[in-house]
N, C-alpha and C positions, 0 to 999 in steps of 0.2 A: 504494500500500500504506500509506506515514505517513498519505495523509487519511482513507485506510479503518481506520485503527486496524489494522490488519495484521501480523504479521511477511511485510517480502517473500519469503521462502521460500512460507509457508503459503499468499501473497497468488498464488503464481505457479502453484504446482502443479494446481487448477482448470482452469488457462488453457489449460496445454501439454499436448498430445494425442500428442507424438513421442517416442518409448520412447528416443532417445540423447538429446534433450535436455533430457527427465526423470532418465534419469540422471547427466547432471552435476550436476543444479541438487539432486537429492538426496547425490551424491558432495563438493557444496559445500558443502549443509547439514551431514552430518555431519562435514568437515573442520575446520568454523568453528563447532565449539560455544562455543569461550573467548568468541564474542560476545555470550555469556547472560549473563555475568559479568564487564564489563568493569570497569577500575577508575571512580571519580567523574571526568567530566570527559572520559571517551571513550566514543569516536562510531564507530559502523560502518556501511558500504552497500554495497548489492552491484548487479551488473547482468549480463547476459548478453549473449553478441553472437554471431553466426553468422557466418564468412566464409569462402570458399575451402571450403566441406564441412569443416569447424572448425570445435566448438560449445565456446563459453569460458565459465565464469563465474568471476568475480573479486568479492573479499570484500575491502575494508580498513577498518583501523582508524585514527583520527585523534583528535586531542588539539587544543588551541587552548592553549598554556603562557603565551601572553601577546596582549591584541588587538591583531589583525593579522595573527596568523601562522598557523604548520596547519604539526601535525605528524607527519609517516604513518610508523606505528607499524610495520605491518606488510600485505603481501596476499597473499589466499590464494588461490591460482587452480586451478579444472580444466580438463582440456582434455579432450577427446575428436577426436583426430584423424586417426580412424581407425586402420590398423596403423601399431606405429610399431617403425621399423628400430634406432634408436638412439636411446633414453630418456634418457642424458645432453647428445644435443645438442637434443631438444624442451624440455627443462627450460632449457637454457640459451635456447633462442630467444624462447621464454615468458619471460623472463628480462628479457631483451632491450629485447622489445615493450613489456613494463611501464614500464621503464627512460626507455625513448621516448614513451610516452602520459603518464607522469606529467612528463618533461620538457613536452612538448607544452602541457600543461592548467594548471601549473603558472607557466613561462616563456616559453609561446609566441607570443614580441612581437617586430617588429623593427620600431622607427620610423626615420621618415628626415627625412632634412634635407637641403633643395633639391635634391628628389628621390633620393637618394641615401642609402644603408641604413646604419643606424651599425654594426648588428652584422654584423660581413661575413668573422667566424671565431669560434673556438670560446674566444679570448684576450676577446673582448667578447661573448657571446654567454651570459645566463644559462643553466645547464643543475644538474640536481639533483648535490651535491656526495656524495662517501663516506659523510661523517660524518651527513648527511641519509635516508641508502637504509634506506628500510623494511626486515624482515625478508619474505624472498621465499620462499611455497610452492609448490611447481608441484605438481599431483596427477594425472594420467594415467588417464583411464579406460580398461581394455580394450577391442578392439574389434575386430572382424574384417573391418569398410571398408576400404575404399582407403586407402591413405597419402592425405592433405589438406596441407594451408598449416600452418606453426607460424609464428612470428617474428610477422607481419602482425598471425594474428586477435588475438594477446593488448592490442593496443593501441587497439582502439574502445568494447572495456568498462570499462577503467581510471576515462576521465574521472567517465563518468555514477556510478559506483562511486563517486568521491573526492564527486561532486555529491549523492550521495543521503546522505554521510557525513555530509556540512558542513552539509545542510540539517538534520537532525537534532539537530549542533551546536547549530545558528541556535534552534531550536524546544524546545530543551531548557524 
């Protein structure tokens, strides 16, 4: 979509033939208008991912305050996960997932020395702090499928999300 000159929403809708996972990627577009008007200096990308009959898209925003660093503002996710029994615990597993994929993409290194892992708990083990956690949307689209997976799918579209951010960044 960036080398097409695109918005990826516009870039995708084309593409996608399946009425639920058109309408997340539309339930995501209208969530994440504030990306029309970000302030100077931030960066947004989004990505979609499919797993477990779970159609996610996740939107975030980043900032670069100093080089070197990357700072995520906030993300916005929908899910579509079929019926869902309790809405407060999808949101928190969505939650969750993000939590884990941006630790993942973020920190996710253990090197070793003489064969043996330096990080080997969560006392030496980088992972994203309080004061670092983006602001988290979850959004829910109705649906009268099966119940699906929550937790899992939110964390395979985060990376490419934060990637298609930074690359924006980069390209400014």
């Amino acid at each position: 979509a960036q080398k097409a000159g695109k918005d990826p929403f516009a870039f995708r809708y084309p593409l996608i033939s399946d009425a639920r996972t058109t309408a997340v990627l539309l339930a995501a577009d209208n969530l994440t208008t504030w990306r029309k008007s970000l302030p100077a200096g931030h960066f947004w990308g989004m990505a979609m991912a499919q797993w477990f009959g779970t159609i996610v898209c996740e939107v975030v925003e980043v900032s670069q305050p100093v080089a070197g660093s990357l700072k995520i503002h906030r993300v916005a996710c929908v899910v579509d996960c079929g019926t869902v029994i309790n809405p407060n615990q999808v949101e928190a597993q969505m939650q969750g997932g993000i939590v884990h994929g941006l630790n993942a993409a973020l920190f996710g290194q253990v090197t070793f020395t003489a064969g043996k892992a330096n990080q080997t708990n969560v006392r030496n083990y980088r992972m994203i702090r309080i004061g670092e956690m983006p602001q988290i949307t979850v959004q829910i689209v109705p649906s009268s499928n099966a119940p699906s997976g929550t937790g899992e799918p939110a964390v395979p579209p985060i990376a490419p999300a934060l990637a298609n951010a930074y690359s924006r960044l980069l390209n400014q």
